[in-house]
KOLGU-4560 file (N, C-alpha, C; in nm, 3 decimals, padded with zeros to 5 digits):
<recs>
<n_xx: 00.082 n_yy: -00.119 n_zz: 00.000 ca_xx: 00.000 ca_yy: 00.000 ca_zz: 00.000 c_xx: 00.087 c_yy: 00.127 c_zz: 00.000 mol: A seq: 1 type: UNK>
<n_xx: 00.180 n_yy: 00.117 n_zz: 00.132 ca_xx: 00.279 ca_yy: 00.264 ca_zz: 00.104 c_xx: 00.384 c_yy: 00.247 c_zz: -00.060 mol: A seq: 2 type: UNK>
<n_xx: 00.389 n_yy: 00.153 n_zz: -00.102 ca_xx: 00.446 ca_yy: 00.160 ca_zz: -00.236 c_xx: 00.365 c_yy: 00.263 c_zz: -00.340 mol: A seq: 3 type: UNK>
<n_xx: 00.245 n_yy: 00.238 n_zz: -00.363 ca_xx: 00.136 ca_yy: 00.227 ca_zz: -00.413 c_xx: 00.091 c_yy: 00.402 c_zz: -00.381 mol: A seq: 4 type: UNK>
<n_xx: 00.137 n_yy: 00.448 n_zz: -00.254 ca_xx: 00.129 ca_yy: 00.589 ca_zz: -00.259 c_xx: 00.222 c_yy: 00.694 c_zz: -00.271 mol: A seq: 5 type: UNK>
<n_xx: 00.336 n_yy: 00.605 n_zz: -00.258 ca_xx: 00.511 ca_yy: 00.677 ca_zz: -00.305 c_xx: 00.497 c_yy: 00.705 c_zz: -00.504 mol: A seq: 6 type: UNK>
<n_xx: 00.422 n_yy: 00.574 n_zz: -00.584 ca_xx: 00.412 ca_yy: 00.603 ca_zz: -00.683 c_xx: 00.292 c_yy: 00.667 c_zz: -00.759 mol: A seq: 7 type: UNK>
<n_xx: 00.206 n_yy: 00.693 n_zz: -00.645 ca_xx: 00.112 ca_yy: 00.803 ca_zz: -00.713 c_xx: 00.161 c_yy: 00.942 c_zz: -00.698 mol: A seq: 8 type: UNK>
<n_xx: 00.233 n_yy: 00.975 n_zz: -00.591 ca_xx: 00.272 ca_yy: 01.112 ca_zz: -00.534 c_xx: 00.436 c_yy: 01.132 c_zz: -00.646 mol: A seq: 9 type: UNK>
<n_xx: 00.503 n_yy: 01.055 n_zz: -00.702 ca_xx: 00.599 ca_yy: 01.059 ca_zz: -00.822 c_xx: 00.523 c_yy: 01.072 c_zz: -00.974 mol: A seq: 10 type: UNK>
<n_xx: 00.388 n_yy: 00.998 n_zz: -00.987 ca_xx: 00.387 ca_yy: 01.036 ca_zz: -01.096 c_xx: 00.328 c_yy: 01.180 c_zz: -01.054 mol: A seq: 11 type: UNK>
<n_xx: 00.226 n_yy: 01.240 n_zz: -00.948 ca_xx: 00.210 ca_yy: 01.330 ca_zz: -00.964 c_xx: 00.287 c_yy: 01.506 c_zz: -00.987 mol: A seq: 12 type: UNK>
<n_xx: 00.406 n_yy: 01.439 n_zz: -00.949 ca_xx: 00.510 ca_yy: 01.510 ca_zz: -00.971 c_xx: 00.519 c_yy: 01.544 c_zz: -01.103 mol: A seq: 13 type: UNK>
<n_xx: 00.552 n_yy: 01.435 n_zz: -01.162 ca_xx: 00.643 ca_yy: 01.396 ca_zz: -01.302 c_xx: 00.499 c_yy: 01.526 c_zz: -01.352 mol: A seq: 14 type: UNK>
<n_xx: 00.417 n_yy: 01.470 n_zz: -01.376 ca_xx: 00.267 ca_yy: 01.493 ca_zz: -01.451 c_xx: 00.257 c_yy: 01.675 c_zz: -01.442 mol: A seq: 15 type: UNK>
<n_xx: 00.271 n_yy: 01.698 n_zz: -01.288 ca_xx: 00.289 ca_yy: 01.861 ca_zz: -01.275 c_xx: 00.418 c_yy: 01.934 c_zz: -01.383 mol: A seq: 16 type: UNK>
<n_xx: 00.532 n_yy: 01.893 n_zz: -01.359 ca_xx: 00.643 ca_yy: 01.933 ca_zz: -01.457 c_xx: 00.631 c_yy: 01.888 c_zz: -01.570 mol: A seq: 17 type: UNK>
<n_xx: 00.589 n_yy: 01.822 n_zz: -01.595 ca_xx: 00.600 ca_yy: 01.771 ca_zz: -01.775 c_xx: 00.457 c_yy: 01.857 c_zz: -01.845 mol: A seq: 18 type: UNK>
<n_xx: 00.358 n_yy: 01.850 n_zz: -01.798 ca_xx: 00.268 ca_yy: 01.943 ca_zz: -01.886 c_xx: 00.229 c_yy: 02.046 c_zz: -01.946 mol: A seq: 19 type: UNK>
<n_xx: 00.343 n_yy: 02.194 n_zz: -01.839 ca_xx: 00.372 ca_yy: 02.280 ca_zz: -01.861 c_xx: 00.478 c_yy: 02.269 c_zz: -01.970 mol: A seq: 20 type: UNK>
<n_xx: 00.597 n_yy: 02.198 n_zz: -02.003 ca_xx: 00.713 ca_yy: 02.185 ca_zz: -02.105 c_xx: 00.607 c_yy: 02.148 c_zz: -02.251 mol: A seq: 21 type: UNK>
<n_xx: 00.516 n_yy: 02.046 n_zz: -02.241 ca_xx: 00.422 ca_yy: 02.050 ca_zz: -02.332 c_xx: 00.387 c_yy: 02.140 c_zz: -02.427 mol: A seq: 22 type: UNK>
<n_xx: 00.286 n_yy: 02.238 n_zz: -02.328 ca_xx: 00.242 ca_yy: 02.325 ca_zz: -02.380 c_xx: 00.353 c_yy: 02.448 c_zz: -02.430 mol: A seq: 23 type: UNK>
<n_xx: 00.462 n_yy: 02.468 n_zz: -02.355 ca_xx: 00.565 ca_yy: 02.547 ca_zz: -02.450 c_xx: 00.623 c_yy: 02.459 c_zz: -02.557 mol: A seq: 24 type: UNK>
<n_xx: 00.624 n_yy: 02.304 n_zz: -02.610 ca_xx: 00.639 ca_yy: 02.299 ca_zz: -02.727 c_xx: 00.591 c_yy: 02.277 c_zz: -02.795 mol: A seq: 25 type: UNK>
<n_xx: 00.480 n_yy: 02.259 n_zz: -02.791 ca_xx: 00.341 ca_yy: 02.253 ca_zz: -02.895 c_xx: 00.347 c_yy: 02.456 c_zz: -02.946 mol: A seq: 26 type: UNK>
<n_xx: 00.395 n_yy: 02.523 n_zz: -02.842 ca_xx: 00.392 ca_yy: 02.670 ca_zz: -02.908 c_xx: 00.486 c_yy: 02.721 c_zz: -02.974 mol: A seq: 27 type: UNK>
<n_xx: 00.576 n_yy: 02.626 n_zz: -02.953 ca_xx: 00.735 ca_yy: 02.630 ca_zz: -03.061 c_xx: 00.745 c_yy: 02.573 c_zz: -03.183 mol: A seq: 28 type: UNK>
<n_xx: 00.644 n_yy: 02.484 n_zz: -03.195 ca_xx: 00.654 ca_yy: 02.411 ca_zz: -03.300 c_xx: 00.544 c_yy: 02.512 c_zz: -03.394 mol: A seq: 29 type: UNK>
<n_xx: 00.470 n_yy: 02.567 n_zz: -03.345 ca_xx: 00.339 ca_yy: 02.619 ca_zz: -03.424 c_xx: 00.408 c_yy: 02.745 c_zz: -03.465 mol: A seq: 30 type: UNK>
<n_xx: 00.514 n_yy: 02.821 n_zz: -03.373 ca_xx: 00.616 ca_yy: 02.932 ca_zz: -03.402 c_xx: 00.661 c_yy: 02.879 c_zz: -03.530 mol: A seq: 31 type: UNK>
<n_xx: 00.767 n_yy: 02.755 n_zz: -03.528 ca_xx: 00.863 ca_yy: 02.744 ca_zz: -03.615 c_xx: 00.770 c_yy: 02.697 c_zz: -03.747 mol: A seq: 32 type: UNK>
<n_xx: 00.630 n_yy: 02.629 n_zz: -03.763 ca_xx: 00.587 ca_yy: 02.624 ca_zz: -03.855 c_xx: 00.520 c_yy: 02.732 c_zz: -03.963 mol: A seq: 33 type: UNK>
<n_xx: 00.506 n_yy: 02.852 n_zz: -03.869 ca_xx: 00.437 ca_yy: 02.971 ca_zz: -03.944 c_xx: 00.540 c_yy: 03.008 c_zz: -04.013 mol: A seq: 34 type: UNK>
<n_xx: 00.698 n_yy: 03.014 n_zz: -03.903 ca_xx: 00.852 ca_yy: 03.042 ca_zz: -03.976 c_xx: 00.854 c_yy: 02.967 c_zz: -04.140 mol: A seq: 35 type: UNK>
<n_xx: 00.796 n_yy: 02.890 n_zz: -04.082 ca_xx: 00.819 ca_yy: 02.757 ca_zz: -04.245 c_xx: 00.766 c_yy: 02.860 c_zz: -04.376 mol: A seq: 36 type: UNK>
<n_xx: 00.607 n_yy: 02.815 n_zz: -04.316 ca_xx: 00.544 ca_yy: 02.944 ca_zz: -04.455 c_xx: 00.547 c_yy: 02.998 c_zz: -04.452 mol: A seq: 37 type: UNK>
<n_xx: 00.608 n_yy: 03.100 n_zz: -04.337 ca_xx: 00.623 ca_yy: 03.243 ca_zz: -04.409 c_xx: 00.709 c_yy: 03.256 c_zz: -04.536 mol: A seq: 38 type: UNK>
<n_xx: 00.851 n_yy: 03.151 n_zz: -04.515 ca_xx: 00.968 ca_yy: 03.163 ca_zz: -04.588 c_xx: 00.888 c_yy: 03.117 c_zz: -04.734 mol: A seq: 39 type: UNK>
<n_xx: 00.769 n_yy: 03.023 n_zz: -04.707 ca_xx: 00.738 ca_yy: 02.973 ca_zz: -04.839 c_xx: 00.686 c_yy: 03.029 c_zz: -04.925 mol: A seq: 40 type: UNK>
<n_xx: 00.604 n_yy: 03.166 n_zz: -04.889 ca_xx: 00.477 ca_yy: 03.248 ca_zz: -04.904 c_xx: 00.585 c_yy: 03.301 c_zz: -04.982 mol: A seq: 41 type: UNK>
<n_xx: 00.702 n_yy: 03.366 n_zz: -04.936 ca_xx: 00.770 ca_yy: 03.480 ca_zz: -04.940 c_xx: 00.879 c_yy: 03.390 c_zz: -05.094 mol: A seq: 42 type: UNK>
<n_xx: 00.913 n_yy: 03.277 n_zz: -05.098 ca_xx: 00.945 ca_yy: 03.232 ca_zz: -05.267 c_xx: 00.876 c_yy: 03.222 c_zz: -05.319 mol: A seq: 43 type: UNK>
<n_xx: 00.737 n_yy: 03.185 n_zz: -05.288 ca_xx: 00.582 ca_yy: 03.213 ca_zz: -05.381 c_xx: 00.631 c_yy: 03.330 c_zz: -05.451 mol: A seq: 44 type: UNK>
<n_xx: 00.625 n_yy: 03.454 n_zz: -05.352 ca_xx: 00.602 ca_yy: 03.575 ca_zz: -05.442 c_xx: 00.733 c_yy: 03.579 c_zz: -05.531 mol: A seq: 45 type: UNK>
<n_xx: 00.838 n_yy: 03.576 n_zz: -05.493 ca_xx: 00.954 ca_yy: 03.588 ca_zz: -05.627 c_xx: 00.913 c_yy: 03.530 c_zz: -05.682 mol: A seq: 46 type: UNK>
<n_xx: 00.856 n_yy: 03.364 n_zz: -05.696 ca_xx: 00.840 ca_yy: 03.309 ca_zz: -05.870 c_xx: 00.725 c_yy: 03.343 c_zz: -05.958 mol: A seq: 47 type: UNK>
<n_xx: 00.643 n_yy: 03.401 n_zz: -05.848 ca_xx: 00.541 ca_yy: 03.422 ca_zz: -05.915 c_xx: 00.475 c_yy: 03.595 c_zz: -05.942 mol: A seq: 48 type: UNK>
<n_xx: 00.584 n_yy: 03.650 n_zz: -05.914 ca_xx: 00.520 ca_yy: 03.850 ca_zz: -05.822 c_xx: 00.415 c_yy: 03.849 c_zz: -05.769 mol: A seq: 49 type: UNK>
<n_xx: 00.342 n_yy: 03.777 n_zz: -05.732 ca_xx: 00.265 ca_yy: 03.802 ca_zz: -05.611 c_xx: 00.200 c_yy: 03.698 c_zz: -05.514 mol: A seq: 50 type: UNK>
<n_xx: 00.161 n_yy: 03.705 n_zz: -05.387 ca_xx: 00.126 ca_yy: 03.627 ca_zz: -05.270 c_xx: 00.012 c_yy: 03.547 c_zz: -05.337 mol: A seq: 51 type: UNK>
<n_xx: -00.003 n_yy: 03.389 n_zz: -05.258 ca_xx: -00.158 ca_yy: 03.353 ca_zz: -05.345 c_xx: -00.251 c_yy: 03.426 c_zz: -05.267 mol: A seq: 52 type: UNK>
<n_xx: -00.343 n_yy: 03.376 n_zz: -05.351 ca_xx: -00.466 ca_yy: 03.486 ca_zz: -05.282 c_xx: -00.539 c_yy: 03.413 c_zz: -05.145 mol: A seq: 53 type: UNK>
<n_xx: -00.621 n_yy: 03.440 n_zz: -05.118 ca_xx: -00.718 ca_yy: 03.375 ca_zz: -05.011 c_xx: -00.752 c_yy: 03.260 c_zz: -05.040 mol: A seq: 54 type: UNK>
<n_xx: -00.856 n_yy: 03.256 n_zz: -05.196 ca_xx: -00.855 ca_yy: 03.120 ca_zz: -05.229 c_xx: -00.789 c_yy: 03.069 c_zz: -05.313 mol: A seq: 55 type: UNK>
<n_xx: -00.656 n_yy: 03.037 n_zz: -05.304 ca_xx: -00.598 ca_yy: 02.940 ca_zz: -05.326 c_xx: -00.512 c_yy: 02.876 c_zz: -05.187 mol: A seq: 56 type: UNK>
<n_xx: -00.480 n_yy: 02.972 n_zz: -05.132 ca_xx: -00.486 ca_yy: 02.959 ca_zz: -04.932 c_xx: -00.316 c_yy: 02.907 c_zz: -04.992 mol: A seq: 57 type: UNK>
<n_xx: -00.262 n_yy: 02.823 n_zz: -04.836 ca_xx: -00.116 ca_yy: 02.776 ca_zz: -04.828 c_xx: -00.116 c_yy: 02.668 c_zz: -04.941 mol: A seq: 58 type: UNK>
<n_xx: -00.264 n_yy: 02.581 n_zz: -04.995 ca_xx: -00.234 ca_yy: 02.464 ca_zz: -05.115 c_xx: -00.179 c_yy: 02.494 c_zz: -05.261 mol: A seq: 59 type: UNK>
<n_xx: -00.111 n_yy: 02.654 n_zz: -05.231 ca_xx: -00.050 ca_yy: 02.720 ca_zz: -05.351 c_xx: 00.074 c_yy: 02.693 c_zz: -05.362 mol: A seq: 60 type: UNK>
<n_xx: 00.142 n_yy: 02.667 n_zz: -05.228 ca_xx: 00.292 ca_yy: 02.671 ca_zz: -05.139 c_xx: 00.328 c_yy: 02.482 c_zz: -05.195 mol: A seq: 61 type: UNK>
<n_xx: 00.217 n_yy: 02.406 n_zz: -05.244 ca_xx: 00.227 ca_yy: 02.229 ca_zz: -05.222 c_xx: 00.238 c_yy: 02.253 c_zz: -05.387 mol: A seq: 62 type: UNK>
<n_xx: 00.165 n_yy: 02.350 n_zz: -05.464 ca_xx: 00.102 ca_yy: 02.293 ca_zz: -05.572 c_xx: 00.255 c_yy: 02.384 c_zz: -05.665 mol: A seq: 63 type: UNK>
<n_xx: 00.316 n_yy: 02.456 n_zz: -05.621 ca_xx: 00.418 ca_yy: 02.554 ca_zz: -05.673 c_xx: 00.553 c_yy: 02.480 c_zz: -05.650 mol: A seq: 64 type: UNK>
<n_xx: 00.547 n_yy: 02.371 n_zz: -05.559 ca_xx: 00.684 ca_yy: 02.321 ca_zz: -05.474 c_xx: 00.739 c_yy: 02.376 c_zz: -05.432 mol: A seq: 65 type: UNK>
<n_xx: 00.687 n_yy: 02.505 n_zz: -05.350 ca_xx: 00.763 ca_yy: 02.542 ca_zz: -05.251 c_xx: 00.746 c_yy: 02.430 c_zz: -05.142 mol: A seq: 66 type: UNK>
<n_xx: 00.703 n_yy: 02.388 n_zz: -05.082 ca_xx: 00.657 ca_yy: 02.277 ca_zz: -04.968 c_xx: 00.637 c_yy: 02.145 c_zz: -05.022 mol: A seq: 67 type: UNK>
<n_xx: 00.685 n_yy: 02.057 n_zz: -04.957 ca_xx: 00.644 ca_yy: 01.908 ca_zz: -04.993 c_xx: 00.484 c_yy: 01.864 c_zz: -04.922 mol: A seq: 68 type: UNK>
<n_xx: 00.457 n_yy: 01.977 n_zz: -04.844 ca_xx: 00.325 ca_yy: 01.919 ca_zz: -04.770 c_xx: 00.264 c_yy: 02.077 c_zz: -04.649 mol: A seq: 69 type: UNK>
<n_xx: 00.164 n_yy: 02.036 n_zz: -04.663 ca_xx: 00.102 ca_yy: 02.146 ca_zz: -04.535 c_xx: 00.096 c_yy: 02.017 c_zz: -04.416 mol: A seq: 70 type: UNK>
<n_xx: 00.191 n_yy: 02.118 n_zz: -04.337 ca_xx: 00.181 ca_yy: 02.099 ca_zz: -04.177 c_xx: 00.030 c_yy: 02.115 c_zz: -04.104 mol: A seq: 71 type: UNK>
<n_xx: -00.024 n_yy: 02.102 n_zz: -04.026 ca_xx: -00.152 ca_yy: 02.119 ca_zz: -03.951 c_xx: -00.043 c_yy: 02.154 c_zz: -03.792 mol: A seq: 72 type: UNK>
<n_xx: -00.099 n_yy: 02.232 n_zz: -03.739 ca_xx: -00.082 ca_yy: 02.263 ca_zz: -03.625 c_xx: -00.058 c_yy: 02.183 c_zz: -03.505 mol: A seq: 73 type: UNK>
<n_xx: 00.018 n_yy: 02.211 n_zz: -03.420 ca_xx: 00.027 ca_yy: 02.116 ca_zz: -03.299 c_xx: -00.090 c_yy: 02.055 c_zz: -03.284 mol: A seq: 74 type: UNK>
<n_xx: -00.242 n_yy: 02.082 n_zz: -03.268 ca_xx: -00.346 ca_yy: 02.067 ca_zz: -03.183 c_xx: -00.457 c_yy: 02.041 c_zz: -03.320 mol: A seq: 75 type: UNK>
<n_xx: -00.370 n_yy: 01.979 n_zz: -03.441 ca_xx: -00.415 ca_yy: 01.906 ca_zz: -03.535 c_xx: -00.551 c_yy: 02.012 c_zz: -03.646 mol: A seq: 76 type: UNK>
<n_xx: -00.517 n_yy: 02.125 n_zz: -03.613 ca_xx: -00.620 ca_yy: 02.220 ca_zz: -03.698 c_xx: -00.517 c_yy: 02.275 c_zz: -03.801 mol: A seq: 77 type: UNK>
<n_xx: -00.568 n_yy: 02.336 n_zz: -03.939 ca_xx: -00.483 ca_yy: 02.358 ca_zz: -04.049 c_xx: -00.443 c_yy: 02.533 c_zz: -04.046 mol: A seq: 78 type: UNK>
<n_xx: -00.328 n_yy: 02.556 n_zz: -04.075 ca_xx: -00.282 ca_yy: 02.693 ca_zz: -04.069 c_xx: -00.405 c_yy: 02.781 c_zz: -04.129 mol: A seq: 79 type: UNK>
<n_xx: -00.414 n_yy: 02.915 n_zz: -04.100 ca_xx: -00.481 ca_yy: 02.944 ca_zz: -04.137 c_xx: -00.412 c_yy: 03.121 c_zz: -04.210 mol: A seq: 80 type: UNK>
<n_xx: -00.496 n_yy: 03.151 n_zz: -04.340 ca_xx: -00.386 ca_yy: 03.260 ca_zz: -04.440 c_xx: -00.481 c_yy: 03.294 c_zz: -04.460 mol: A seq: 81 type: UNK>
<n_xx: -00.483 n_yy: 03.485 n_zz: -04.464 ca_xx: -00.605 ca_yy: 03.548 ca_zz: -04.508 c_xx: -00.481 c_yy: 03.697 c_zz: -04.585 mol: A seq: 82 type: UNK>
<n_xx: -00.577 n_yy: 03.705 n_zz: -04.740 ca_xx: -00.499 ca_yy: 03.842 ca_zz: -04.767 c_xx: -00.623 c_yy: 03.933 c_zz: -04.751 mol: A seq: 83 type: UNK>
<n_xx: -00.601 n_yy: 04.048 n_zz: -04.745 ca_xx: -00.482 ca_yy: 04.103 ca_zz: -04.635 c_xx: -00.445 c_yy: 04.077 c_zz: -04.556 mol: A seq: 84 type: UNK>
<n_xx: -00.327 n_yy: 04.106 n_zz: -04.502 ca_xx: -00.335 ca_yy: 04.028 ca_zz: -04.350 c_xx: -00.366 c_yy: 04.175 c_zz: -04.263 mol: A seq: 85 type: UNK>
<n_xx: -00.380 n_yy: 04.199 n_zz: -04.112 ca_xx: -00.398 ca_yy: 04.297 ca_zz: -04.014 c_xx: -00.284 c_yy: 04.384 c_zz: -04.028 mol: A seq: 86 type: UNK>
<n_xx: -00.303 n_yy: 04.464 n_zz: -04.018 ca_xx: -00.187 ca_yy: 04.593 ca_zz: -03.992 c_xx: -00.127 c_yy: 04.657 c_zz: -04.115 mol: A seq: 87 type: UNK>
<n_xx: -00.234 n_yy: 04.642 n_zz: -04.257 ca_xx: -00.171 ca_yy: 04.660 ca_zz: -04.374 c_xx: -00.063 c_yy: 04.523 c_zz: -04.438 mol: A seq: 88 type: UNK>
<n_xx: -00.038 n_yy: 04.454 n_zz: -04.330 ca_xx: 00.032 ca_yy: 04.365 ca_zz: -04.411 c_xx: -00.014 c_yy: 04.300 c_zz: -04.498 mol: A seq: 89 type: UNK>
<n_xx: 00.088 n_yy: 04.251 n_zz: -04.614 ca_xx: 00.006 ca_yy: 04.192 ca_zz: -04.716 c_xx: -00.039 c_yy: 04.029 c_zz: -04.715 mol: A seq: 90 type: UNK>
<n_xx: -00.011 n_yy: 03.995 n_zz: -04.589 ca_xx: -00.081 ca_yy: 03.851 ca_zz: -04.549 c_xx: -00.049 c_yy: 03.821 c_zz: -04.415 mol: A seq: 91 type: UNK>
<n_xx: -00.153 n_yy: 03.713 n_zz: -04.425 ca_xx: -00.109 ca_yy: 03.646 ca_zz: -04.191 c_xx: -00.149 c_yy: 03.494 c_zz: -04.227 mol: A seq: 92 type: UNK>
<n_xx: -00.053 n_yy: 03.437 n_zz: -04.185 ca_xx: -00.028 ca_yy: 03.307 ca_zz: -04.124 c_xx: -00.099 c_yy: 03.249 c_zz: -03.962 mol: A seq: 93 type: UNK>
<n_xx: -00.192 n_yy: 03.250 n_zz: -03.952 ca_xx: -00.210 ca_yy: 03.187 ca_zz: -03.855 c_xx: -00.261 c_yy: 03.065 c_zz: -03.775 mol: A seq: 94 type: UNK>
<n_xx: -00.207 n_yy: 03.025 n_zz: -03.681 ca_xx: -00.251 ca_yy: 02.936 ca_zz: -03.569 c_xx: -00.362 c_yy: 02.983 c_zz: -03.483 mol: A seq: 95 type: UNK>
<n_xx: -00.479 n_yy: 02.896 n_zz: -03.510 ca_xx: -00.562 ca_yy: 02.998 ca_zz: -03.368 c_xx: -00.602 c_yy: 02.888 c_zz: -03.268 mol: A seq: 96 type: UNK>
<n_xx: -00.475 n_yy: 02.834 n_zz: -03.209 ca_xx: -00.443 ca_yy: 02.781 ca_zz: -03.074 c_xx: -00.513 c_yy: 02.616 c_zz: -03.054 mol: A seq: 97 type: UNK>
<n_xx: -00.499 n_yy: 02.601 n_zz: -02.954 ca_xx: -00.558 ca_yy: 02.478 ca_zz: -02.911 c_xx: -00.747 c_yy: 02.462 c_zz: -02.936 mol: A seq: 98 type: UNK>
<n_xx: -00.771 n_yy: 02.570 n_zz: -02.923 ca_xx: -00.947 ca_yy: 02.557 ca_zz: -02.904 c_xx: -00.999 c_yy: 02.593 c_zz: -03.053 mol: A seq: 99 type: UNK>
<n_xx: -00.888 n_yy: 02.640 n_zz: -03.167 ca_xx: -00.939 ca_yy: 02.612 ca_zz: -03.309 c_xx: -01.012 c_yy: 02.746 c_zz: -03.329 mol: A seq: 100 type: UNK>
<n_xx: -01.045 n_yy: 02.831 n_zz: -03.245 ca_xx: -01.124 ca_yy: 02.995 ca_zz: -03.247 c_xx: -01.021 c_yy: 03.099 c_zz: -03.226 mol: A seq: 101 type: UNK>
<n_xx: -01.051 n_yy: 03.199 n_zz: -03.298 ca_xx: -01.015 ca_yy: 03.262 ca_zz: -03.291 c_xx: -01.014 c_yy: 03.318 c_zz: -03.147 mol: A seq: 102 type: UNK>
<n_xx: -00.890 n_yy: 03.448 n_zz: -03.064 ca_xx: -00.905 ca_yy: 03.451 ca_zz: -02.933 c_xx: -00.838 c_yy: 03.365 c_zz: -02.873 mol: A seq: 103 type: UNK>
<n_xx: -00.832 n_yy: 03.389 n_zz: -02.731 ca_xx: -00.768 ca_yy: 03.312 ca_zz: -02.638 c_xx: -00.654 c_yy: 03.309 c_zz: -02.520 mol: A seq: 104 type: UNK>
<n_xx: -00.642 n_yy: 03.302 n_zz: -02.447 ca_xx: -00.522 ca_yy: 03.294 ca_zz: -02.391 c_xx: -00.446 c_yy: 03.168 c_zz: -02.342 mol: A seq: 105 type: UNK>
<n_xx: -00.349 n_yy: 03.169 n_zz: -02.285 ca_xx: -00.257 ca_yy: 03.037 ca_zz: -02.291 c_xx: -00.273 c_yy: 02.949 c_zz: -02.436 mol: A seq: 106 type: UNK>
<n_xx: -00.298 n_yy: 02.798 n_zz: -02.354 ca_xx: -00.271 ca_yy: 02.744 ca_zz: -02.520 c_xx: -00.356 c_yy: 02.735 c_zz: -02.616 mol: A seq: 107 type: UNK>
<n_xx: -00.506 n_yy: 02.833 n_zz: -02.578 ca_xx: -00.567 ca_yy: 02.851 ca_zz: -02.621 c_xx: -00.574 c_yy: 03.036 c_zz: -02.744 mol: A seq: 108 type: UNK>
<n_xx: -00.439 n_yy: 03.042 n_zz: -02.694 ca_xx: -00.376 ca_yy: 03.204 ca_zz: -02.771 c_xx: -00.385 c_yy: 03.207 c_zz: -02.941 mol: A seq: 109 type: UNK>
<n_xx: -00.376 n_yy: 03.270 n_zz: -03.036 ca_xx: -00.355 ca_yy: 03.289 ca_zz: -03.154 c_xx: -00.266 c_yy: 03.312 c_zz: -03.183 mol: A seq: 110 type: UNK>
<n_xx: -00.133 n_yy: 03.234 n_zz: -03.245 ca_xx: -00.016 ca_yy: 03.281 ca_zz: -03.319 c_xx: 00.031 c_yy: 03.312 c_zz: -03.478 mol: A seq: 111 type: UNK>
<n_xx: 00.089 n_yy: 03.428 n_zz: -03.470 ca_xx: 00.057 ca_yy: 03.455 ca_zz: -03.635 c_xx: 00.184 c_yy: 03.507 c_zz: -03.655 mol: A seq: 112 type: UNK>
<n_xx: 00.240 n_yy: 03.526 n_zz: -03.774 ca_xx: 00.369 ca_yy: 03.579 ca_zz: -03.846 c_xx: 00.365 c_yy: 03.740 c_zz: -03.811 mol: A seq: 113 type: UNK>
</recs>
């Protein structure tokens, strides 16, 4: 029995520290994947002079060979590209987090280029 509560009180340990490291790399990976297309978006436009549009979305980046494939997000939802993008820019890359909506905080946040 005291075995039995030495290894519930270790995994509860383990379980506290490991879930937090999680969720910072599920947000590193969704970082380094927007990094991906941005770079891809951005040889789009040299071969072609200009960004794809809305609808043709990132399956412009697969169909051009810039990319061998679209990534889907840590939390298994598909990048998401709108032109214009906010702030005058001429496009946004985004992740909109664990809960797939727009909004959010923690890993439920929106990450974008």
């Amino acid at each position: 029995m005291v075995v039995l509560v030495i290894l519930g009180l270790l995994a509860t340990i383990v379980v506290i520290n490991v879930m937090p490291a999680m969720d910072r790399a599920e947000r590193t990976k969704a970082q380094a994947d927007i990094s991906t297309l941005d770079e891809a978006v951005k040889m789009y436009r040299l071969e072609n002079r200009r960004y794809p549009t809305s609808e043709e979305g990132l399956q412009a980046l697969v169909a051009s060979r810039n990319l061998d494939r679209l990534p889907n997000d840590p939390w298994n939802n598909p990048y998401a590209y709108t032109v214009p993008g906010p702030d005058g820019r001429p496009y946004a890359i985004m992740s909109l987090g664990a809960d797939g909506r727009e909004g959010g905080d923690g890993e439920n946040e929106d990450l974008s280029n």
